[in-house]
N, C-alpha and C positions, 0 to 999 in steps of 0.2 A: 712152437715147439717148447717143450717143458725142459727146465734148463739143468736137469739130472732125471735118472730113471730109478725107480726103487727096486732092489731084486734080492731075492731071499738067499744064504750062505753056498746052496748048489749052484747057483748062476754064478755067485761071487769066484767058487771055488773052478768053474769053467772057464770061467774069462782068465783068471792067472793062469793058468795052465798053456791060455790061450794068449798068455804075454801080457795083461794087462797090469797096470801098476796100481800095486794097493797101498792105501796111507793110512795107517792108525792115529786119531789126532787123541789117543786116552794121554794121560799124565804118562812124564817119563816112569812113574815106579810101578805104575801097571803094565807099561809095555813091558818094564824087565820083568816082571813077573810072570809076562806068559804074552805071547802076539800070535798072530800068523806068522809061520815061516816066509810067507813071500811077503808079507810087510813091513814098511818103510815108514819110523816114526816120523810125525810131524806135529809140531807144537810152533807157537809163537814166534822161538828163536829163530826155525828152520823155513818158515815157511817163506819168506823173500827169497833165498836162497833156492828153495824147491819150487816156485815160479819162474828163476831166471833159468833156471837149467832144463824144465821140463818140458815136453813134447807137448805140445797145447791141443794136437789131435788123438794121441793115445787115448784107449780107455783106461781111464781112473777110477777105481774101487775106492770112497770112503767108508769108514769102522769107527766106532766108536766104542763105548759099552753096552750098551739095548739095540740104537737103530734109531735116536732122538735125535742127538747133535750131530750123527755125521751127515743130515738134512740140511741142516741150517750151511754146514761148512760144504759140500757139495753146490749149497745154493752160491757160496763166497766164490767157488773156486769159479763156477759159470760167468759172475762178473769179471774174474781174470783173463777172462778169454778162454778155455778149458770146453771143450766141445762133445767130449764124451765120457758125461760124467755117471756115476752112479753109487747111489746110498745103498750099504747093506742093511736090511732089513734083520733085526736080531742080536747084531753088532756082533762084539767079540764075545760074549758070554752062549750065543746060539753057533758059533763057529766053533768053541772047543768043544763044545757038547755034540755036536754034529762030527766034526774032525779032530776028534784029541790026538792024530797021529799029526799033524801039519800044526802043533802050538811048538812054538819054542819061545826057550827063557834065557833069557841072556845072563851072562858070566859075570859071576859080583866076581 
């Protein structure tokens, strides 16, 4: 078994709908600048924290900016024990473009 699945913004956009939990690992100023509404930054600081708390069978949506590194971290998160993972394919820049209604930006 391949240890994430890759799936293009409409699948992404299905599964949260359908409860799954999505993590944007961009830089915090890009998240403030614009995410998924149903995503949940994660960076460096947060990630221990978002391991101990997390549901290790839930499906997980990784984002990134294109659809490059949220691979590599999808692959990290499989070795945490994380059993349903999945890379967006487009990242965040093919998600506002597809769903400019589902971006928000967080309150300076």
């Amino acid at each position: 078994m391949h240890a994430f699945q890759r799936i293009n913004v409409q699948q992404a956009q299905q599964l949260c709908a359908d409860g799954a939990v999505m993590v944007d690992i961009r830089d915090p100023e890009s998240f403030a600048n614009g995410h998924p509404s149903a995503a949940i930054h994660l960076d460096n600081q947060s990630l221990a924290e978002f391991i101990a708390h997390a549901d290790l069978d839930a499906p997980t949506i990784v984002i990134c900016y294109h659809g490059h590194s949220s691979q590599s971290a999808a692959a990290y998160l499989h070795g945490q024990d994380f059993s349903d993972l999945y890379s967006m394919d487009g990242g965040f820049e093919e998600w506002a473009r597809v769903f400019p209604a589902l971006v928000e930006r967080s309150a300076e």
